[in-house]
Every structure is written in structure tokens, then in C-alpha cells.
C-alpha positions in Angstrom: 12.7 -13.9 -27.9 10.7 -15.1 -25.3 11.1 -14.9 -21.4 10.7 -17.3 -18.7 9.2 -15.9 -16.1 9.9 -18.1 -12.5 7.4 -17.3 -9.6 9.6 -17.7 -6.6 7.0 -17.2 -3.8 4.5 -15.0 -2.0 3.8 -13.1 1.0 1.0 -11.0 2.7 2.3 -7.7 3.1 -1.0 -6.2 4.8 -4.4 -7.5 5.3 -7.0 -5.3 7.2 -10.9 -5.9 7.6 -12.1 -3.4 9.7 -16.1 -2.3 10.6 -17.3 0.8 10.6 -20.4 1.5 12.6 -21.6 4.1 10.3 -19.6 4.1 7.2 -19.3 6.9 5.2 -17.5 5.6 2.1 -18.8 5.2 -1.5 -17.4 1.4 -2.0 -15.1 3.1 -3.8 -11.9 -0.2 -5.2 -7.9 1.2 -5.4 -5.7 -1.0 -6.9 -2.2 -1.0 -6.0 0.8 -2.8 -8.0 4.7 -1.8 -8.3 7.5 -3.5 -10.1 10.8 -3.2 -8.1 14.1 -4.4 -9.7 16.5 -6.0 -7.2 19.1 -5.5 -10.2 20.1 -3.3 -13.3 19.8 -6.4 -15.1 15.7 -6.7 -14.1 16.3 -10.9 -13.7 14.5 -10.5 -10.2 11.7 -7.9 -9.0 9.6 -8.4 -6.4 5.9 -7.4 -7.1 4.0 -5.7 -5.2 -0.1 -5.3 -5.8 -3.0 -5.0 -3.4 -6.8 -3.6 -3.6 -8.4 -1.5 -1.7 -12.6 -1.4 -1.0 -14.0 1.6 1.3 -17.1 0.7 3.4 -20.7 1.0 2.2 -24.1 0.9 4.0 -24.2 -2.9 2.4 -21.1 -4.0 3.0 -19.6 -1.7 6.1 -16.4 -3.0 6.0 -13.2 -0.9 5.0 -10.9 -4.2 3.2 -7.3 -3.8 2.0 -5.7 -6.6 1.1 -1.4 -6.0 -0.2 0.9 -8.4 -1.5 4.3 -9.3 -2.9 5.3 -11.4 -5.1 9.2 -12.9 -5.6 9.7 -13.3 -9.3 12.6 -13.7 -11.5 14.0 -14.5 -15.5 16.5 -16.1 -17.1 19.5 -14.1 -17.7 20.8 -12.6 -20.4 16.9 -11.7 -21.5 16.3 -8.7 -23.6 15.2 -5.9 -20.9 12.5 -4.5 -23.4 10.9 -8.2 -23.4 11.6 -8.4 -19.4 9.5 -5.1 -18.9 6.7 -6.7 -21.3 7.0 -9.6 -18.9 6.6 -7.5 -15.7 4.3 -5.3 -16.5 1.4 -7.8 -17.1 2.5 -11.2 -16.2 3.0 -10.8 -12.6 0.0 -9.3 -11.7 -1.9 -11.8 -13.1 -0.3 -14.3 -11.2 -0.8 -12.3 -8.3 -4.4 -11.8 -8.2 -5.7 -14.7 -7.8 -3.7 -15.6 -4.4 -5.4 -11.3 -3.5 -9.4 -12.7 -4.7 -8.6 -15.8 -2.4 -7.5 -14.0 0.5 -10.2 -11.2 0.4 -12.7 -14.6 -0.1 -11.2 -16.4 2.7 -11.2 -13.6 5.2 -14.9 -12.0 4.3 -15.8 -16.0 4.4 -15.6 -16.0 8.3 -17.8 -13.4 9.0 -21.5 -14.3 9.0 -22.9 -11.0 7.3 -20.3 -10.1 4.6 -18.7 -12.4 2.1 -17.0 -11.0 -1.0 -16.0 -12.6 -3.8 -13.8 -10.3 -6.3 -14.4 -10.8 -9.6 -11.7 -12.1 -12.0 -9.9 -8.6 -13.5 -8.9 -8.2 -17.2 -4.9 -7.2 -16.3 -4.5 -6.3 -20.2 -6.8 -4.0 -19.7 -5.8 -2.7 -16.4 -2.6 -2.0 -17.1 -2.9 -0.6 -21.3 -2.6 3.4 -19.9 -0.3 2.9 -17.3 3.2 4.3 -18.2 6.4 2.7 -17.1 6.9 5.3 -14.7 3.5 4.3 -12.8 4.6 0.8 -12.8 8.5 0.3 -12.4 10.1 1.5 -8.9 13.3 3.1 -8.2 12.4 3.7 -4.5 13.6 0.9 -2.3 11.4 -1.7 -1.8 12.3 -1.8 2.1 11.2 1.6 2.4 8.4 1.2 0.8 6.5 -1.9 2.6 7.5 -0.3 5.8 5.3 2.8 4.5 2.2 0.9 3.9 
């Protein structure tokens, strides 16, 4: 059966650019993204995903850029085929509106622009486990963390 997956909205839930006179990091990327179910049911989640770039000699800017994403599905979906959904789907429909802001931002300084390279999500996401994915904190709680 397939799912039909509605993107509600969007919001920036952190975006830092900060210089570091003498960085020290090893451009090291994190990427962030958590699935949290605002029912038993899974018909809404809100997304959350964001990347993380530590400072180099060429580019000394630490960059961190997190968002989340509103999404939800039809009810009465199989859950099996709504976890498919979330686990891939909706970070690929975020990750674009993350490439854009990092572009956007790193635009406006004279020195540094970045441009993030599309990201196979398939691939990305083939060895995570559920577990690494799918929240049962609260998603309150953990936005206020960040």
C-alpha cells in the first residue's frame, strides 16, 4: 500500500556561523536527523535534521545549521509502510531547504561561500537502525537542548 506523505511546513530550529580566529577543527560534517511521533498512530512527526561543519584553516568558520520539519499521513496507513515513509522521505525533503540556508548565509560574507552538495539519503540512512532514527523523548525537550 502506498503512503501519502503531506509536508505541512518548516522552521529553523538553530543556525550559527561563527569565526574562529585560529581554528583548530579538522572540517570535520555531523549530520543530525530524528523522527518524533506526535501519536501512537505515527500520522504526524515532526522531523528534525541539521549538519554540522567544524572550522578549518580554509574555511574558519564553525556552521550548524538545524531544522524541523511538520509532516504527516493519511490515516489508517500500515505503520510498517509509515516508518519506510519516515525514515527516508522526510529527510530528503528536508535537505534541500538546510543546502539553501547554509548557501544563503555563507553567501553574505565576502570570503566564505559554501555550497553543500546534494546527499544520497538512501544511502545515508541504509545502517541506521530504528532506534537511531525514531524518538521517544519529547520533542519539546529536545529542541530546547540544542
Amino acid at each position: 500500500m502506498s503512503v501519502a506523505l503531506k509536508f505541512m511546513n518548516y522552521e529553523i530550529l538553530k543556525l550559527d556561523f561563527v569565526k574562529h580566529i585560529e581554528p583548530a577543527g579538522d572540517g570535520s560534517v555531523q549530520v543530525l536527523y530524528k523522527v518524533f511521533p506526535r501519536n501512537a498512530q505515527m500520522s504526524e512527526v515532526y522531523a528534525v535534521e541539521g549538519i554540522r561543519i567544524e572550522a578549518t584553516d580554509k574555511c574558519p568558520y564553525d556552521i550548524e545549521c538545524v531544522i524541523s520539519g511538520h509532516f504527516k499521513v493519511q490515516s489508517g496507513s500500515k505503520k510498517e509502510d509509515v516508518l519506510k515513509m519516515f525514515r527516508v522521505n522526510t529527510a530528503a525533503i528536508l535537505f534541500p531547504y538546510i543546502r539553501a540556508l547554509i548557501s544563503f548565509v555563507t553567501s553574505q560574507n565576502p570570503t566564505t561561500r559554501i555550497i553543500l552538495p546534494p546527499i544520497n539519503i538512501n544511502a545515508l540512512m541504509k545502517d541506521k537502525k530504528d532506534e537511531e532514527i525514531f524518538e521517544e523523548r519529547n520533542y519539546e525537550d529536545f529542541i530546547a537542548a540544542l
